[in-house]
Structure formats: C-alpha cells, structure tokens
C-alpha positions in Angstrom: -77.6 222.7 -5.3 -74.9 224.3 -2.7 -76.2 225.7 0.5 -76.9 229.1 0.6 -76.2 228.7 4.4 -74.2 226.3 6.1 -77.4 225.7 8.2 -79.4 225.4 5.2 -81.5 221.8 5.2 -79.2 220.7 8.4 -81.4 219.0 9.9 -84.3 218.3 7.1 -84.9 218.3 3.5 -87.9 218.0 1.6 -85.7 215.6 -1.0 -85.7 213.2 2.2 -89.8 213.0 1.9 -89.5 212.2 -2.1 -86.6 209.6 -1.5 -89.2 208.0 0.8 -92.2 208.4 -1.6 -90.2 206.6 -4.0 -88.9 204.2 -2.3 -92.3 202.6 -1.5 -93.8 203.4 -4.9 -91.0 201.6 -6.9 -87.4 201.0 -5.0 -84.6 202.3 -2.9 -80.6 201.9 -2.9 -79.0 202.8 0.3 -75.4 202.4 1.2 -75.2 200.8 4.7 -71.1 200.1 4.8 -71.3 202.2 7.6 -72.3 199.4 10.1 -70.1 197.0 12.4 -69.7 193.5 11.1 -67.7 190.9 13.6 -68.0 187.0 13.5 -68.1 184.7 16.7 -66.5 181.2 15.5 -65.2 178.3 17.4 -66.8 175.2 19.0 -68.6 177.9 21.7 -69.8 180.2 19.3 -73.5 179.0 20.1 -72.7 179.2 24.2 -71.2 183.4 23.4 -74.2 184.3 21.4 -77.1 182.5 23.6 -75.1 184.1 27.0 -75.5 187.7 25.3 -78.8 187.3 22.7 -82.3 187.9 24.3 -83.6 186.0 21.6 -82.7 181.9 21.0 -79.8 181.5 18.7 -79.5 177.9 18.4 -81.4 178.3 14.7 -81.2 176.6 11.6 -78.0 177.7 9.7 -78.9 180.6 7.5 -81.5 182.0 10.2 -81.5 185.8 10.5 -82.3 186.9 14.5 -82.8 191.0 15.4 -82.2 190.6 19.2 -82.0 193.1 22.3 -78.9 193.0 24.0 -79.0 193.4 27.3 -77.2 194.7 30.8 -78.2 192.7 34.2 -80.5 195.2 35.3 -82.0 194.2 31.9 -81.6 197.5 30.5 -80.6 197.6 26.9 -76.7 197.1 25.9 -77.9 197.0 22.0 -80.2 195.9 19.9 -78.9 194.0 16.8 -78.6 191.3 14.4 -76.8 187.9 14.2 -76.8 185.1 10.9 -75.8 181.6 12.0 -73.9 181.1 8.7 -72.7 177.6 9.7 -73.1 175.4 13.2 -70.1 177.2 15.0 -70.0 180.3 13.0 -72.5 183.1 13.6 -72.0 187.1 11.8 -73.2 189.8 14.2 -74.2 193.6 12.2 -74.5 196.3 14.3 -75.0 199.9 13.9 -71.7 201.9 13.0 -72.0 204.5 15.8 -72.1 201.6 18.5 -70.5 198.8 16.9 -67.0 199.5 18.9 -68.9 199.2 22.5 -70.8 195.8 21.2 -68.0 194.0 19.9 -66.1 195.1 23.3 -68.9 193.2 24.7 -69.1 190.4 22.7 -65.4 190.1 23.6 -65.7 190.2 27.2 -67.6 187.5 27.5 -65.4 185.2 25.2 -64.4 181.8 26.5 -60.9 182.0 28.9 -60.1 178.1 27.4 -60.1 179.4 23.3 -62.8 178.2 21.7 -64.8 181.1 20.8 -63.0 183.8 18.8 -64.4 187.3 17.5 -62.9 188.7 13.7 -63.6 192.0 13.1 -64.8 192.8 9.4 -66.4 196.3 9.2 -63.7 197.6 7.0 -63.5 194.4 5.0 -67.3 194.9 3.7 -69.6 196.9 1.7 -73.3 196.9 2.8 -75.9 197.6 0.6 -80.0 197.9 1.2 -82.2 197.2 -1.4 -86.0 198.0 -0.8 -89.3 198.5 -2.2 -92.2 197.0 -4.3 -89.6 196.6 -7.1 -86.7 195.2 -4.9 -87.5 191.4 -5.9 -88.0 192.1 -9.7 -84.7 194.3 -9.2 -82.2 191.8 -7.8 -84.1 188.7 -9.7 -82.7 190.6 -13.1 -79.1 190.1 -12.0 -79.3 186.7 -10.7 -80.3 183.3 -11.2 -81.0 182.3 -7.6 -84.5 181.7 -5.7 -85.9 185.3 -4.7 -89.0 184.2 -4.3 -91.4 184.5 -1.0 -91.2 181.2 -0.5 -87.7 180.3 -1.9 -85.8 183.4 0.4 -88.0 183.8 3.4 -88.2 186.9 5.7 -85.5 187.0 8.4 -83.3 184.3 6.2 -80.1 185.4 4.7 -77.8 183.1 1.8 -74.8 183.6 -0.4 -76.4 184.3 -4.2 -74.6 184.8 -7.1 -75.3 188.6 -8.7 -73.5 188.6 -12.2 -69.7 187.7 -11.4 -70.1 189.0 -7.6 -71.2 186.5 -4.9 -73.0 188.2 -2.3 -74.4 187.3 1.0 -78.0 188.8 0.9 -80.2 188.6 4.1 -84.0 189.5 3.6 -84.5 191.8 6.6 -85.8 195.4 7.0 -85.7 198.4 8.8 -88.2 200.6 6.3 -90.7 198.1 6.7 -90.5 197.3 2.8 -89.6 194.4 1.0 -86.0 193.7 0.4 -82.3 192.7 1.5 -79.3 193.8 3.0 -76.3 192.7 0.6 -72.6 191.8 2.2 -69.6 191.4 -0.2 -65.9 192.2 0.1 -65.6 196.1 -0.2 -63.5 196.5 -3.0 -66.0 194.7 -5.0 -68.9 197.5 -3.2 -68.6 199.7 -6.1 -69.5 197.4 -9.0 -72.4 195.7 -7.0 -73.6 199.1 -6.8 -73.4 199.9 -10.4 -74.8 196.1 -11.2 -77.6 196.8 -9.1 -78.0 200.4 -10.3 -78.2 199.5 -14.1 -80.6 196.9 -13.0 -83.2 199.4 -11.2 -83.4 202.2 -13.8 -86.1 200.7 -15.9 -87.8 200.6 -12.2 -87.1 204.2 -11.3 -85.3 202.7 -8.4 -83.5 205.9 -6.5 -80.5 206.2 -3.8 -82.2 207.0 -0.6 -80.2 208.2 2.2 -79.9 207.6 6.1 -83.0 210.2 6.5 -85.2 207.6 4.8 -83.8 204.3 6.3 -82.9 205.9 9.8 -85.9 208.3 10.1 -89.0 208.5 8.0 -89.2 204.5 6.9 -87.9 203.5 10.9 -90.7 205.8 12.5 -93.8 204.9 10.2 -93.2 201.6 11.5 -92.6 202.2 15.1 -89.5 200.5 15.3 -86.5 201.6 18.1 -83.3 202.8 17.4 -80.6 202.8 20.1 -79.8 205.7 21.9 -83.0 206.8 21.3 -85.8 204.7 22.3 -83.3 201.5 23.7 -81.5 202.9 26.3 -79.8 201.6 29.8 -83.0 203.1 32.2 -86.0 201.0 30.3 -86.2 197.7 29.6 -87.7 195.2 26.7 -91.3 195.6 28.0 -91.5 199.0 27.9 -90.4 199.3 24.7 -92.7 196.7 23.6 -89.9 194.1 22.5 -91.0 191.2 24.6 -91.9 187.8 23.0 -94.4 185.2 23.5 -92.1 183.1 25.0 -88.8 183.4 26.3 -85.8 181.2 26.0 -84.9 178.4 28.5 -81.2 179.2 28.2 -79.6 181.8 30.4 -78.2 185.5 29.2 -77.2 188.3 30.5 -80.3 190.1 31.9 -82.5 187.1 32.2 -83.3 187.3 35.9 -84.6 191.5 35.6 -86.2 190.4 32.2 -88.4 187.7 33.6 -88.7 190.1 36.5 -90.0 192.6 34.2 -92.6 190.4 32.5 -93.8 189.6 35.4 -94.7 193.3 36.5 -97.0 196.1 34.6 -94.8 198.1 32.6 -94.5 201.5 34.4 -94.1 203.2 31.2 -95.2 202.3 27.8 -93.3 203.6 24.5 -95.8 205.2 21.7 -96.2 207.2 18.8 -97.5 210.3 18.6 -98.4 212.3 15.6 -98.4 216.4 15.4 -101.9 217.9 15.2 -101.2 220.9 14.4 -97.9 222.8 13.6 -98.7 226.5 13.5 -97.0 228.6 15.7 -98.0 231.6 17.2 -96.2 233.7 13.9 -98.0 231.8 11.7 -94.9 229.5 10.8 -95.1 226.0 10.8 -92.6 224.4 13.9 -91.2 220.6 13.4 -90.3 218.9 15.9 -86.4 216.9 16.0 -86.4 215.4 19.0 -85.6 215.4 23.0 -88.8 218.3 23.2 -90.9 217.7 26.4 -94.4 215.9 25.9 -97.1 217.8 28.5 -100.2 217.0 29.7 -102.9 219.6 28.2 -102.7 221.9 31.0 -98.6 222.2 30.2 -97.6 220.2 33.3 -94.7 218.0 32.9 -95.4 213.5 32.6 -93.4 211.8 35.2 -93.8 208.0 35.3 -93.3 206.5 38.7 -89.5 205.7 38.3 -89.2 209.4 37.8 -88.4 209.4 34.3 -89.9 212.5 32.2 -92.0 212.0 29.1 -89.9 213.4 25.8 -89.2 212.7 22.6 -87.2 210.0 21.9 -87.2 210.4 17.6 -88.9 212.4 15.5 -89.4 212.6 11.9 -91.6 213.1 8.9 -94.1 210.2 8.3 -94.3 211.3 4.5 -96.8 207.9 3.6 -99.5 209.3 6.5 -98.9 213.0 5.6 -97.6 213.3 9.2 -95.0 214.4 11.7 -94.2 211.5 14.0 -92.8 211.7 17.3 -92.3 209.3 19.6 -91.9 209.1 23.2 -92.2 206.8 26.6 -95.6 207.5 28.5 -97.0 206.5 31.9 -98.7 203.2 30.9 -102.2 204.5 32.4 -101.7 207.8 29.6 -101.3 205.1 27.0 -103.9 205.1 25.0 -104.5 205.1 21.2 -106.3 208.2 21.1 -105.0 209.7 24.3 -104.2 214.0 23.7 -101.0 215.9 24.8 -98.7 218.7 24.3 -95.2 219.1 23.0 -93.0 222.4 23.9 -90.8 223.3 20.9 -89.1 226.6 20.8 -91.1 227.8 23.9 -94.4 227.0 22.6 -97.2 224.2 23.0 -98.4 222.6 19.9 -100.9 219.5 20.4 -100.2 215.3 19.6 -102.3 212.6 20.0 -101.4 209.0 20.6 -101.5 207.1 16.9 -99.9 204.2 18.1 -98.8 201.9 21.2 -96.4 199.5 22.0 -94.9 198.0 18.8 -98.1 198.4 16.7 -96.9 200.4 13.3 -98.5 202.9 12.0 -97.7 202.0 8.2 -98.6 198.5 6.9 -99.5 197.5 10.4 -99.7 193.6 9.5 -96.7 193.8 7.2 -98.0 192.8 4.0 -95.6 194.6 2.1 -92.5 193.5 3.8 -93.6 189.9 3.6 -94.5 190.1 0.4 
C-alpha cells in the first residue's frame, strides 16, 4: 500500500513484527548483498588477520570467527566476521555501512615485503540469509550436501551445491535462529533466490527485511551492532564481549584489552524493556533510540569516565511482547531487576533492567540456533 505520508511507517511498521513472528514460527529470506566482502591471501594472511582479530584465527580451514576489532586504546574499530577458506586464504564480511573504513584498515596493516594482499568482492557477490525452524528442511530440499547439526556445525561455513548454483554457505546468525548466510557470484543472486524461494513456499517461509535481522531478531538477543553499542569510548568488557581466555598472539589493542580485564568494568551494557508506554495524552510513545535513561527521581546516569546513560538501539521485541532498549549503565546500577526512567518527547516513562552483559533475553541458551 503507498504512503499516505511521506513520514508514514518511517521509522516502524507493524509488518516488521509479523516478518519477525514468522520468521521464528517457520522461516525467513533476507537479502544481505548489502555487506562488504574482501579476502586477505598470501603466505601472511594468518600474521594480518591475528595482528587485527581479537579473537585467534589460526583455525581449522572452514572455521567461521565473529571477532571485535579493535583501536590501541582498545576501543572498538569493528566487529565482524572472517572464514579461513584455505591455509593462506581467509574472507572477511562486514557490514555495508562500514565496510569502506575496515578494509582501509585491513589494508594499512598489510605486509611492506608483498605477501599479504586484500581483493575487494562486495560488488562481485550476492548475500543471502536463510533462518528459522524451517531453514534446514528448506535448503536440505535443494541440495544433496550434509545440513545436518552434526554434519554443518554452528560457526562453520562450506561450498554446497544448491541445484546448478554452488554456493558458499556459513551457518552463522544474527536473529538468533537457525540458519546460513549464502555467498555466490551476483549475477547468479537472482536465481538462488527464486531456487530457495520455490523451495520455502510449502513452509510459509517469508522475505524479512533489515527491521527483522538489524532490529527485532538483533535485540531479543542482546547482541551489539556497531555504531551503536561498539563504539571507540567503551571497550570489549563493557560490552560483555570478553572470552574465557584470550589469545597468546599480539593485536592491535592487546595491551588496553588485558588492561581492561584486569579492572571492574566502569560501565556495564544491558537491556532494558518499556514498562509502560502511555503518555500523558493517552497515546502510546516508542522509543527509537539516543533518548536519555534517568534515575527514578529524573536525574541524569553518569558513569565515572563521564559518559551518560542513553539508548544505544531500540526496537520491538515482538517474541516477549516487548519494547527493548538498550543502553550502557554504571556497573553498580546493573542489575537484573534494577528500575529507571527514559525521557522521550519530553516525558518520563519507566524500564526495568531484563538483561545484563551478553545474557539474551530470547532463547537464552541457544537451543534454537544450535539446533
């Protein structure tokens, strides 16, 4: 239907929530081509990725790693992910927006003797998602290879044959569902999408849109987006990133990262979720980010770095029934439980803390996506 209103359903859209509803009842198809796709080759493709990747890259070939990137203060550069696809050869995907500035990166720290190159390939590919209860039985109906949970394991990517196409699918997600990104050469894009679209009718599969993958899937699991949550002022354990153990190679970072460990966080990134959204007209007020979170008497949070409490994304939580919002607190205000204010529009409405750290607040030990 055309808009009424050039402003009409700008910003949200109640076909959004049923894309999302659908999407984890049966299936989702979501075109991705919009990301930033570069190799790293060459005998010191290993030393490029380990100096930049938070995360160890000397995996097996075939290995999927979501890493933070980082700056020296140990801020974040990026957060992304990299396939070793063969010993010296390693694909980086990156979000389209940003994708310039981190393979500008990856450049500048390229090898002065040769033996590392970068090969740009974000206009040479289509990207496809595929998510959802129904993904496997979706994709297994076009092709013969192993899609099984113990044949094509989570964060594992291989080439697989779908019909005449061969694709490079990697089981990763960022809607906390099962299900694979799909690579192939874009002028075969189109007909993977029909392949894949004839397959999922019988499964009421449905195209989903960057307001299910970027908003209402992303929040209901807690996980960061750059620019948003991952920004140059706060670091990996503020945002909850930080792993068990941490790499003996060096990166950039490395030094303010175990620095960082090593300290309390100062601040401490959580969801929220919106009590109550009834302003003072009667009309109900949702939240779209950067509004100030308050303590209950209105006064602003400052953590001790001087950084104010705001929020960072916000977005329907359609699977809860909730508005999610979330935001960096004082670590001593986070807790699960803990009550607040945000201002929208010049008026207080009241949040509670529903999650901290990187605990979800959907499918909280990932059954589905491991499924």
């Amino acid at each position: 239907m055309p808009r009424t209103s050039e402003w009409e359903a700008r910003w949200w859209s109640p076909i959004i929530n049923a894309e999302h509803l659908q999407m984890r009842e049966s299936a989702g198809i979501v075109d991705l081509s919009a990301f930033a796709i570069f190799d790293v080759t060459g005998p010191s493709a290993l030393a490029v990725v380990q100096k930049l990747a938070v995360r160890q890259m000397d995996v097996a070939v075939g290995r999927v790693v979501y890493t933070p990137i980082l700056g020296i203060n140990g801020g974040f550069k990026s957060d992304l992910t990299i396939m070793r696809l063969a010993q010296n050869h390693f694909r980086v995907v990156t979000g389209g927006a940003h994708g310039m500035a981190d393979k500008k990166w990856f450049s500048d720290q390229l090898p002065a003797d040769g033996s590392a190159h970068i090969v740009d390939l974000t206009s040479a590919y289509t990207t496809i998602g595929v998510w959802g209860p129904r993904a496997r039985d979706i994709l297994a109906s076009i092709t013969k290879d192993d899609l099984s949970a113990e044949g094509f394991t989570f964060s594992t990517c291989k080439m697989i044959e779908c019909g005449p196409l061969r694709v490079l699918a990697s089981r990763i997600s960022y809607v906390g569902e099962l299900g694979w990104e799909l690579y192939i050469p874009i002028e075969q894009g189109a007909k993977l999408w029909d392949l894949i679209w004839e397959a999922g009718k019988k499964h009421e599969m449905i195209p989903v849109g960057i307001g299910v993958y970027g908003t209402t899937g992303r929040l209901e699991k807690s996980y960061r987006a750059y620019g948003n949550e991952l920004e140059t002022e706060y670091n990996v354990v503020e945002a909850g990133m930080q792993t068990a153990k941490i790499k003996d190679q060096e990166f950039i970072g490395k030094e303010a990262h175990l620095r960082h460990r090593a300290e309390k966080p100062v601040t401490t990134l959580c969801s929220l979720t919106v009590d109550d959204h009834t302003s003072s007209t009667g009309e109900k007020r949702y939240m779209l980010g950067k509004e100030p979170i308050l303590t209950l008497d209105g006064g602003p949070i400052v953590d001790s770095h001087g950084r104010r409490s705001y929020v960072t994304s916000a977005g329907s939580a359609p699977s809860l029934g909730k508005h999610v919002l979330m935001t960096y607190l004082p670590t001593d205000l986070a807790v699960m439980g803990a009550k607040f204010l945000v201002e929208y529009l010049g008026e207080k409405y009241p949040v509670t803390v529903a999650g901290v750290g990187s605990a979800p607040l959907f499918d909280p030990t990932n059954e589905r996506i491991l499924s």
